[in-house]
C-alpha positions in Angstrom: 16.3 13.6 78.4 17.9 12.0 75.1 16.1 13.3 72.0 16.4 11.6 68.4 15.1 13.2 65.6 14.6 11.6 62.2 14.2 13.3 58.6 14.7 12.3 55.2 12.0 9.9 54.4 8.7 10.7 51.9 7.3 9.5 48.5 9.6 7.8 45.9 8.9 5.7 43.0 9.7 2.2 43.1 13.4 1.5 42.4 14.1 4.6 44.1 16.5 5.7 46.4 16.3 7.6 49.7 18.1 9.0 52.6 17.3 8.9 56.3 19.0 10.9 59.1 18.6 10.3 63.0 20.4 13.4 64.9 20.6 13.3 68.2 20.8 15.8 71.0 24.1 14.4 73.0 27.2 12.6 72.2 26.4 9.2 70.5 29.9 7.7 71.5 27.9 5.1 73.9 24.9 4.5 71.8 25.6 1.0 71.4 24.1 0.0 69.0 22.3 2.4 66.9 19.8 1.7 64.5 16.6 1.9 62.5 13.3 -0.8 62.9 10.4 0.3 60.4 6.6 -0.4 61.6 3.4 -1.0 59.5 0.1 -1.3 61.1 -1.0 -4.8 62.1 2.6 -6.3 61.4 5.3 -6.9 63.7 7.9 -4.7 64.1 10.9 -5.1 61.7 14.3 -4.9 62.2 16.1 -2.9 59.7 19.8 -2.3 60.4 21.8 -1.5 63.5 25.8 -0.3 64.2 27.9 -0.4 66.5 31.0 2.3 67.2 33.3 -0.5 66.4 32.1 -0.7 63.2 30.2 -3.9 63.0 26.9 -3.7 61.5 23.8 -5.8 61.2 21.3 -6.3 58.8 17.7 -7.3 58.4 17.8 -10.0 55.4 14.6 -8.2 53.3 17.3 -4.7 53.0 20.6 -6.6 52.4 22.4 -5.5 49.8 20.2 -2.8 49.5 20.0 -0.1 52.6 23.4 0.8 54.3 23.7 1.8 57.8 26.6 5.2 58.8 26.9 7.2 61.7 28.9 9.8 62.6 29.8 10.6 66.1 31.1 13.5 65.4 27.8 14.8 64.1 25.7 13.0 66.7 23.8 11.9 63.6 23.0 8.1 61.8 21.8 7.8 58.1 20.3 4.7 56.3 20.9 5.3 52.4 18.1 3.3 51.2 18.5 1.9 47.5 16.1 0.2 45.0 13.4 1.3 46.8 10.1 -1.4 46.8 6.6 -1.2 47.8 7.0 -3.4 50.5 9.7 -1.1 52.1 6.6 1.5 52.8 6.5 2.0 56.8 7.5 4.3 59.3 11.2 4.3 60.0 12.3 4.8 63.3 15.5 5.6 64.9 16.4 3.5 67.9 19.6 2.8 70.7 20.9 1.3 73.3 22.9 4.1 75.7 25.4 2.8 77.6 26.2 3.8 81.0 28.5 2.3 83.3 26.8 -0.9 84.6 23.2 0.5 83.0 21.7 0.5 79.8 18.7 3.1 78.3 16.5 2.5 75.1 15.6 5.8 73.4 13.6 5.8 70.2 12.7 8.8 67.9 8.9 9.5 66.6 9.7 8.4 63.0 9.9 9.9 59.5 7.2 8.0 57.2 8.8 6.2 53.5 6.7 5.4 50.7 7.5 3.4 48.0 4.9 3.8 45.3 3.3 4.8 41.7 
């Protein structure tokens, strides 16, 4: 069973910066893509930012210019380095992707790491 475990997130002042990590517990070479949505209570869910192993990324427009998307394969880990930091960005992050096998394609998603972005 694929595993993905997210750390990293907590309490920070606006204007803040944090960093997320998603590990997970086999190769990531065929996660295609990999990324992070964020969920608040009563509101749809929100993507964040997704990559690719090629290298192309994609970006939610409220975290452009602000939040950037990594992974390492090598690691079997992806990170979001969140920037500016706002109230609005409070939610729980979670760590999402699309396995790719062969014909077939699996959605995993990790159990999230809670960010908030307050006084």
């Amino acid at each position: 069973q694929v595993q993905l475990v997210e750390s990293g997130g907590g309490l920070v002042q606006p204007g803040g910066s944090l960093r997320l990590s998603c590990t997970a517990n086999i190769s990531t070479i065929r996660f295609n893509p990999m990324g992070w949505y964020r969920l608040v209570p009563g509101k749809q869910r929100e993507l964040v930012a997704t990559a690719r192993t090629g290298g192309q990324t994609n970006y939610g427009d409220s975290v452009k210019g602000r939040f950037t998307i990594s992974r390492d394969n090598a690691k079997n880990t992806m990170y979001l380095q969140m920037n500016n930091l706002k109230p609005e960005d409070t939610a729980v992050y979670h760590c999402a992707v699309n396995r790719e096998c062969g014909y077939y394609s699996y959605e995993h998603w990790g159990p999230g790491t809670q960010v908030t972005v307050s006084l």
